[in-house]
N, C-alpha and C positions, 0 to 999 in steps of 0.2 A: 177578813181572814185572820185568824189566827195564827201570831208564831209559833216557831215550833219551840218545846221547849227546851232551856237552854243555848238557843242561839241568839248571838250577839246582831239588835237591829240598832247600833249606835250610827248614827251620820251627821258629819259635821260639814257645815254649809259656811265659806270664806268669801265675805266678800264685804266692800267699801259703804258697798248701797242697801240700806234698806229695804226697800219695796223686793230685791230679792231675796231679801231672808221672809219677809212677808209671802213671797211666792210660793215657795218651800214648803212653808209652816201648811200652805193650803193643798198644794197638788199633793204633797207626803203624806197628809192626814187622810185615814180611812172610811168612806161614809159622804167624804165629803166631793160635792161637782160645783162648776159653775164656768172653767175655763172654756175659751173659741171649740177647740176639739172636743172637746163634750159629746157640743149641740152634734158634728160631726157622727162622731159614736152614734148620736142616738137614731141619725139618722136611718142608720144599718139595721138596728134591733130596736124590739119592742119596749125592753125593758134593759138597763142599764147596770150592771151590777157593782154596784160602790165598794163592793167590801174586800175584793182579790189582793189590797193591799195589806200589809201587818203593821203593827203596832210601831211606827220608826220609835226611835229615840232622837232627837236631834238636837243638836250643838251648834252655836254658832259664834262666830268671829267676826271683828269687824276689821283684822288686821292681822297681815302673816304672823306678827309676833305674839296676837292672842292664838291663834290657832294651835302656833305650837307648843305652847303654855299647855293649850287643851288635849291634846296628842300626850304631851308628856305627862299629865297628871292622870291617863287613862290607862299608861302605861307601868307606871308606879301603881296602881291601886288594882290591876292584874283587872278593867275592864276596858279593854282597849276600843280604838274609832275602826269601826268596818271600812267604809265610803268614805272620803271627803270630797267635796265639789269645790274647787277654788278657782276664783279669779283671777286671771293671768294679771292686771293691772290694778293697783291696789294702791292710789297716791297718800299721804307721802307713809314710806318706809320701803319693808322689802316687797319684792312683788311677788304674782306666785309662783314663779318659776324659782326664786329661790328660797320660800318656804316651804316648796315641795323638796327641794335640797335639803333641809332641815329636818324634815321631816321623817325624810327617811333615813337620817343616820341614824334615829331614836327607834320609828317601827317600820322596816322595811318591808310588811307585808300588806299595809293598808293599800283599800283601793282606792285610787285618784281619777277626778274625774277634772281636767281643764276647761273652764268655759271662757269664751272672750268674745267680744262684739268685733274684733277686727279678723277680715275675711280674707287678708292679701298673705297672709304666711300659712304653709304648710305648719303641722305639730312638732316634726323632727326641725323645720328650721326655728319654732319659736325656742324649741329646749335646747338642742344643739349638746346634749350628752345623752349617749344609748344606753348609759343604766339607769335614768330617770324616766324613759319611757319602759321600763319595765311596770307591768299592774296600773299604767297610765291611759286613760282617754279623753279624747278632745271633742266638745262638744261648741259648736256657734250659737251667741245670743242673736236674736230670739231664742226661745226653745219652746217645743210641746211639752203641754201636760204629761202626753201619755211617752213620751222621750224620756224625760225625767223619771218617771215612775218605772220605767221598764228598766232601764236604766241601772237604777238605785237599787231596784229589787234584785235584778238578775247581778247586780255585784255584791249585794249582801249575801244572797247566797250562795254564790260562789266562795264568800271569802269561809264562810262558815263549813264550808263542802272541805275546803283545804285544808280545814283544822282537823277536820274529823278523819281527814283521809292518812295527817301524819301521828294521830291517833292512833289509827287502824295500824298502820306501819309498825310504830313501836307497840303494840300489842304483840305485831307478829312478831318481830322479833325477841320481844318476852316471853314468847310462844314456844317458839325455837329453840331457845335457850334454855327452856322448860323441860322440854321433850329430850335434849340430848342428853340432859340430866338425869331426868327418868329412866332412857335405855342405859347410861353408865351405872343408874342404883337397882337396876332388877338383877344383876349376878350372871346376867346371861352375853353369851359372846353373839354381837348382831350387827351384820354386814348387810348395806345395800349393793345393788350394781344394777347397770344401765342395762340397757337391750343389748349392747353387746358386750355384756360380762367385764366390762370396766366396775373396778368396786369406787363406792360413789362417797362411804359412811363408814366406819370401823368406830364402835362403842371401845372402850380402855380395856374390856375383858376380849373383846375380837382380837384388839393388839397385842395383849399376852395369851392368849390361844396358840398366834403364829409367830409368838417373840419378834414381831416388828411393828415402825410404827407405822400409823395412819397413811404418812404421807410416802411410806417407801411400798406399802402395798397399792396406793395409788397409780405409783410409777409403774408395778410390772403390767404387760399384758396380759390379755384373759388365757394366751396358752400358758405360760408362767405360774399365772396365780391359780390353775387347774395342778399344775403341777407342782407345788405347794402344796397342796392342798392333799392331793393323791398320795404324797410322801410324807404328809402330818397323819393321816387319817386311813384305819380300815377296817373292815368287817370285822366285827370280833366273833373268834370262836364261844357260843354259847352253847350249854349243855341245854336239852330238850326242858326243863323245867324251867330255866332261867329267862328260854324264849315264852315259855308260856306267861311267866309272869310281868312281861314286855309287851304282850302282846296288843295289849289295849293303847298303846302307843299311835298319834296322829302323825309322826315322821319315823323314819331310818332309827336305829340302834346304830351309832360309829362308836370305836377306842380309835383316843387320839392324843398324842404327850399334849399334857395342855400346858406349853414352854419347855423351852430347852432346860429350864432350873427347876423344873420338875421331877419329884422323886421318883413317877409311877404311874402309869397310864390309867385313865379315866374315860370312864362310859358316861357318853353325853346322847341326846336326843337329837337329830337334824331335822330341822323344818324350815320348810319353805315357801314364800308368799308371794303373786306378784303384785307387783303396786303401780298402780293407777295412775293415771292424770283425770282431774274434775270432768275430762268427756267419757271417762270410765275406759279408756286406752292404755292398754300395758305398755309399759314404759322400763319397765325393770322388774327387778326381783329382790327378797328380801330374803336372808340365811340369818336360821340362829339357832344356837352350840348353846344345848340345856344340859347343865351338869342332872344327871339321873336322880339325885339326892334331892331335888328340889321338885320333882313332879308333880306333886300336889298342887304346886303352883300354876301347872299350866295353863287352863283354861281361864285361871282368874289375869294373867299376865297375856295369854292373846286377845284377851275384849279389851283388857287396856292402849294394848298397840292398835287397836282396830275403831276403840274411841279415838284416841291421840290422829290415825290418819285419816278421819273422819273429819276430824276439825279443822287438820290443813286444809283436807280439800278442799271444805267450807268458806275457808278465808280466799281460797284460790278461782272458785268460780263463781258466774256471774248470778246473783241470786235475786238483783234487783227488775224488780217490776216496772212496768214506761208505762204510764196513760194518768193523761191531765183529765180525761175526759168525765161526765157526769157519772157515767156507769160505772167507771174503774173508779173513782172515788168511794160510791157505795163498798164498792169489792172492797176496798181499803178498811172501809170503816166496819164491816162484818170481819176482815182478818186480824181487825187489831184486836176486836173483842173476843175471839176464837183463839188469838194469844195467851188471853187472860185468864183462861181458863182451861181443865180438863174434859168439856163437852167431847161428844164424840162429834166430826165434820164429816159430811158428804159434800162433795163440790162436783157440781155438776154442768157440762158444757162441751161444743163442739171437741172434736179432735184437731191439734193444732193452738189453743187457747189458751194453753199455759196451767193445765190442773196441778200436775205435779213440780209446779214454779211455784205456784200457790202453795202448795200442801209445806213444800222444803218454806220460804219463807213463814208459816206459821208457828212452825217447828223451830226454825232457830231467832225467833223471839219469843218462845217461852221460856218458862222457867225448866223447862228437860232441855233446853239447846246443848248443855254440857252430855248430856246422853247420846244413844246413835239416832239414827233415821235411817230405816232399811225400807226400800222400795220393792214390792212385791207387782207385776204384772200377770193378775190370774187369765190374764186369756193368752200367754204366752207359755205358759209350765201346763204340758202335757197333763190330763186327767190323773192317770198313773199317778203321777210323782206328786201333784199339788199337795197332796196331804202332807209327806214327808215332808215336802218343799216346808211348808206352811209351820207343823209341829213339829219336825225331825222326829230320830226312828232312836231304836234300841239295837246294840251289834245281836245280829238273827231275826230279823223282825220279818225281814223276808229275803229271797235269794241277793246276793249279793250287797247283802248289809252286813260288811264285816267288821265293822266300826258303829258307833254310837258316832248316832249327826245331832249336833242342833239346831231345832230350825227357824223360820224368821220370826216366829214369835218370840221365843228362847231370846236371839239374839237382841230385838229390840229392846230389854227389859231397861225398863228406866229411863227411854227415849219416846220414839214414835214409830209405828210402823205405817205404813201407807199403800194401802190394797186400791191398785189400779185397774178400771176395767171389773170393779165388781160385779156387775150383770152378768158375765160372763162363767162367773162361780157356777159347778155343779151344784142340784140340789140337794144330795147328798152330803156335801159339805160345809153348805148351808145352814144345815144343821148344828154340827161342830161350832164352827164360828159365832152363830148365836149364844152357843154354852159358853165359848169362850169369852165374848162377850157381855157376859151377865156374872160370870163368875171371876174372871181375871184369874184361869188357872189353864194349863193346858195338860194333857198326856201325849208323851211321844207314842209313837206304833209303836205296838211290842214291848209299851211300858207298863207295869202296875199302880206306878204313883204318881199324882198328880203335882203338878210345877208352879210353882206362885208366881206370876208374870207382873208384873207396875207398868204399864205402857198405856200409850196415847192412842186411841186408833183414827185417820183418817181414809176416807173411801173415798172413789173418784168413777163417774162413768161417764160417758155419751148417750147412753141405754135411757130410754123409757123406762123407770122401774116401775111406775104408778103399772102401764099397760103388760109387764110383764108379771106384775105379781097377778090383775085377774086373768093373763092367760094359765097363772101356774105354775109358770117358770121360775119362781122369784116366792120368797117366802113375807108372808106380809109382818109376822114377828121380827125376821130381820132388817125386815125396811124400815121401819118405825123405828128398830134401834140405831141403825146406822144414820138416820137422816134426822137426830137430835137436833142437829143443828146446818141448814142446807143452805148452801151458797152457789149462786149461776155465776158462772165466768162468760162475761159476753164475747160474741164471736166480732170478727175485728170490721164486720161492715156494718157491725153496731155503735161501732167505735172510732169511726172512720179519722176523728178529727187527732187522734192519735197516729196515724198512717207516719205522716210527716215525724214525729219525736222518735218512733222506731227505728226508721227508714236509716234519720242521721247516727241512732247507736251500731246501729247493723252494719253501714259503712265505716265506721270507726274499725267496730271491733275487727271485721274482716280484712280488713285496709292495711289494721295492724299484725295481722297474722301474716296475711301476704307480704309486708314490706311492702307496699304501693300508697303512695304519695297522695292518694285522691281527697280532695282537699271537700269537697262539697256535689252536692245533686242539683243537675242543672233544672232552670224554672218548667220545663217539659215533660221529664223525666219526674218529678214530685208530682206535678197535675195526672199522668197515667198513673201513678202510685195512688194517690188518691180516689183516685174514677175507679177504680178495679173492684172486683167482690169479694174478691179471698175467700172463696169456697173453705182452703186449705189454715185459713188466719194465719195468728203468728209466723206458724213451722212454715207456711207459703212464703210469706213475707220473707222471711232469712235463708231459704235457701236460693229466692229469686236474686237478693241483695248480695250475696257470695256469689252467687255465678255472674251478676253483672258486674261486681269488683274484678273476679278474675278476667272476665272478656277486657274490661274499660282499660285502652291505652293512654287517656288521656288525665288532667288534674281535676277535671267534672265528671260526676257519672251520667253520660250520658243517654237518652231514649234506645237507643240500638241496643245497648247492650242489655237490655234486661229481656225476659223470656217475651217469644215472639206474641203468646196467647197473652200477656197484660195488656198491649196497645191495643188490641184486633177488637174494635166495639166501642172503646172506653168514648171515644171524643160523641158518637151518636147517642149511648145514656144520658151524657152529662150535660151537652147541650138541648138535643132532640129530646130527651124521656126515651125511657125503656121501650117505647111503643113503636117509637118514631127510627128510621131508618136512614144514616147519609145517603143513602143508595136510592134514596125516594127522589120523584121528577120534579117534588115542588120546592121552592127557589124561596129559602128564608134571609131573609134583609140581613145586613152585612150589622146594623146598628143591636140588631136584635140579639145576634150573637154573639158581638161584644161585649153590651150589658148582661146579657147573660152570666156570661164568664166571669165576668168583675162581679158581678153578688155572691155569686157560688166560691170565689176566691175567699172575698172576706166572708162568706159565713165559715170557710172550710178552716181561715183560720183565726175564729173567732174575731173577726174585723181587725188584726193587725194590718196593718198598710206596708209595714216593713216585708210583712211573711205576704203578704199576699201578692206584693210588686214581685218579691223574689221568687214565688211558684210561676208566676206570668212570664218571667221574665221581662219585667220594665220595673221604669225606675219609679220612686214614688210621687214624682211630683205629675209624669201620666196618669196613674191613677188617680189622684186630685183633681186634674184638669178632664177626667174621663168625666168624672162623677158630679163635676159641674155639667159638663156636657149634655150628659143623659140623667139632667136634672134626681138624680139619684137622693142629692142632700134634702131635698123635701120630702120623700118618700120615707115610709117603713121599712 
């Protein structure tokens, strides 16, 4: 396997002896077998895959005070050690507990792995200070191959996850700092406030609007600051001409002193916006005081605000995709190349599957991520309106268009747009959209001139479209354009060996939302999570995993709590086959069902003995002793 790039695969291996830096050089190297647990492995599967490992770099010491030599010259040279495995005993000089001391006065974020052949002390008693088990594990000689390796990997990239993630941080807050800048250099007075009319945000032109600062209109309440507000601001008499020439205005006409050190009342524009959280939940509202002199401005100054909170949101919600599995690999590898380019994507797959995860992830690694991404679902906008919805109108276009809209095309320009549920499009519109897709121009209703659009387009359905275009329902010029470039999103019982990686994000995440403690899924509750079919996929999975957070009073997510239809079957498929029934007369041997169980563990997870003791619920050295038992190690 390939690293990724730019990540740091440096590991440095401490120790007195030999034959273990020998050992290293072999389990760490990619490609290569030959240890006891191999044969093991191989006994599970056909074929063995050498290559899951990445390219290490490895380092080695034969003494704390080389080691820290090598730490520190990785640290000067800005390529610092991810891993280090060291040996607690190390004669003569220091041992590893205190060039673990050492070590981290220089780089306090490496990850430490302790190994020692002595078995009579707990980790906290050999270190005996709790800032050195920080980013520290304890590992007994012997060890496994595949201990080592899982080991090594899953800290390498952990430690590299950490870099990127205080990356990501100070992006945002560069982000941040960006944006406040922005609304104090557009001229305009721009206040947030919460749901309940708390102002949250005052830009320097908001604070001299109301001649105070930020922090004293914080302080009042939202009756206060209405009231303020009501006594800064009011209707101005306009003469009939004056309003006509207003009239194409998207908010209110207010006159309002703009400061007490002001000569002379001014006529500003009021407008207002609510804003969002990433689950698309109002949350507040956005006011902003346009001095009338600058109108020209407008629409180029709300796409900005509306890219800008586009981006937040982006940063704020969950965008990343879970599956280790073969098929979501492909998916990967079709989304990075649909990255790469401006093809048109159709992505097609069950409902529940994650299209529109797909579609935002393609989108914000291309080269438009700085642009918006507007989600359009055509089988939710009434026939009526899709058009408007789609190309927006002209003020008159028809009854109650007294305004000029723009519409989601209009809006995406220079981003992506993404038409959900396209099967669902009238054929009449159909139409449209192919011109608009051949030309990259659109006309609003009720317009004369045609609109130069730059946009990305992706489509997403569940629909048959091969069977709906020869019933006629579906245009076969627009299929062939839309589906340039076609990608299947497997449904999750195709997928099943990912059940387990979701289950545990979905418990995070929800765990985290609730404030509830629940530490992990017990080995019961993963096995019915796995055995199940998820008609519903993902969207099933996360809403079953949220109501079993909410029900679960204990530190384990336990089997009861999750919906009564996941358990009801599961153990008769997964042992029995689909055919076969618990409820049948005939009496299957106790051995049978055991071995059973134990192969479907470790294929479910991919032959870990760690992950498969702990979906079981036993420990690994059961399994071991199982798999001697029922002679499994000779077997395929």
């Amino acid at each position: 396997m390939e690293s990724r790039d730019g990540w740091n695969n440096r590991v440095l291996i401490v120790d007195d002896q030999e034959e273990i830096h020998d050992d290293f050089e072999e389990i760490l190297k990619p490609g290569l077998s030959g240890s006891s647990t191999d044969e093991l492995a191989k006994s599970f599967i056909s074929e063995v895959d050498d290559n899951f490992l990445p390219e290490f770099e490895l380092f080695h010491a034969r003494s704390g005070e080389e080691a820290y030599e090598i730490v520190k010259a990785g640290k000067e040279s800005n390529r610092p050690i991810a891993v280090a495995h060291i040996d607690v005993r190390m004669p003569p000089g220091i041992d590893g507990i205190e060039t673990t001391r050492l070590i981290r006065q220089i780089e306090k974020d490496i990850e430490i792995v302790i190994m020692t052949a002595y078995t009579d002390k707990s980790l906290s008693e050999i270190v005996r200070d709790m800032e050195l088990l920080h980013k520290l594990l304890y590992i007994r000689k012997p060890f496994a191959r595949e201990e080592i390796q899982q080991i090594t990997l899953s800290l390498v990239e952990k430690w590299n996850v950490e870099r990127e993630l205080d990356e990501k941080r100070r992006q945002l807050t560069d982000s941040n700092q960006r944006l406040e800048a922005v609304l104090d250099s557009t001229g305009d007075a721009i206040g947030m406030f919460d749901i309940g009319g708390r102002l949250q945000f005052a830009n320097q032109w908001y604070e001299g609007l109301f001649d105070l600062t930020e922090e004293a209109l914080k302080q009042m309440s939202p009756e206060e600051l209405r009231a303020c507000t009501n006594k800064r601001f009011q209707i101005p008499d306009l003469l009939d001409s004056e309003r006509d020439s207003f009239s194409e205005s998207r908010g209110d006409v207010v006159e309002a002193i703009a400061g007490s050190r002001a000569s002379q009342r001014k006529l500003f524009y009021q407008m207002e916006a609510p804003v969002r959280d990433s689950k698309k939940n109002v949350i507040g509202k956005i006011i902003v005081y346009r001095d009338m002199s600058k109108e020209l401005e407008i629409e180029q100054m709300k796409a900005e605000v509306l890219r800008l909170r586009n981006e937040l949101e982006t940063v704020y919600s969950f965008d990343g995709i879970i599956g280790k599995s073969k098929k979501m690999q492909d998916v990967f590898a079709l989304m990075q190349q649909a990255a790469e380019s401006n093809i048109t994507v159709l992505i097609r797959g069950e409902s529940g599957t994650g299209k529109e995860l797909v579609a935002r992830s393609i989108h914000f690694n291309s080269r438009r991520k700085a642009g918006p991404f507007i989600a359009v679902d055509c089988a939710a906008i009434p026939e009526t309106l899709i058009e408007s919805e789609l190309f927006g109108h002209e003020r008159g276009a028809f009854t109650g268009a007294s305004t000029r809209r723009i519409g989601k095309f209009e809006s995406a320009n220079g981003g992506t747009i993404f038409l959900d549920e396209i099967g669902e499009m009238q054929p009449a519109l159909q139409a449209k959209l192919l011109r608009v897709l051949q030309e990259r121009e659109i006309q609003r209703l009720g317009g004369t001139t045609n609109v130069n659009i730059d946009i990305r387009v992706i489509a997403a359905t569940n629909k048959d479209l091969e069977a709906a275009v020869r019933a006629g329902e579906f245009r076969e010029d627009l299929f062939y354009r839309i589906a340039a470039f076609p990608m299947v999103i497997p449904s999750l019982r195709e997928r099943i060996e990912d059940v387990a990686l979701l289950a545990e994000h979905f418990l995070k995440k929800h765990a985290a939302n609730m404030g509830k403690s629940i530490r992990e899924i017990s080995g019961k509750t993963l096995h019915l999570l796995i055995g199940h079919d998820w008609p519903g996929n993902v969207r099933e999975l996360e809403n079953a995993m949220e109501r079993a957070v909410l029900l679960e009073k204990t530190a384990v997510l336990q089997e009861t709590s999750l919906p009564t239809h996941i358990y009801s079957d599961v153990f008769s498929k997964q042992v029995y086959g689909s055919e076969r029934s618990v409820l049948t007369k005939e009496i299957i041997p106790l051995e049978d069902v055991e071995k059973h169980s134990l192969i479907h563990a470790l294929e479910v997870t991919d032959n870990s003995i760690t992950k498969a003791a702990h979906a079981l619920g036993i420990s690994r050295a059961t399994i071991h002793r199982k798999l001697k038992q029922y002679r499994l190690l000779d077997e395929d």
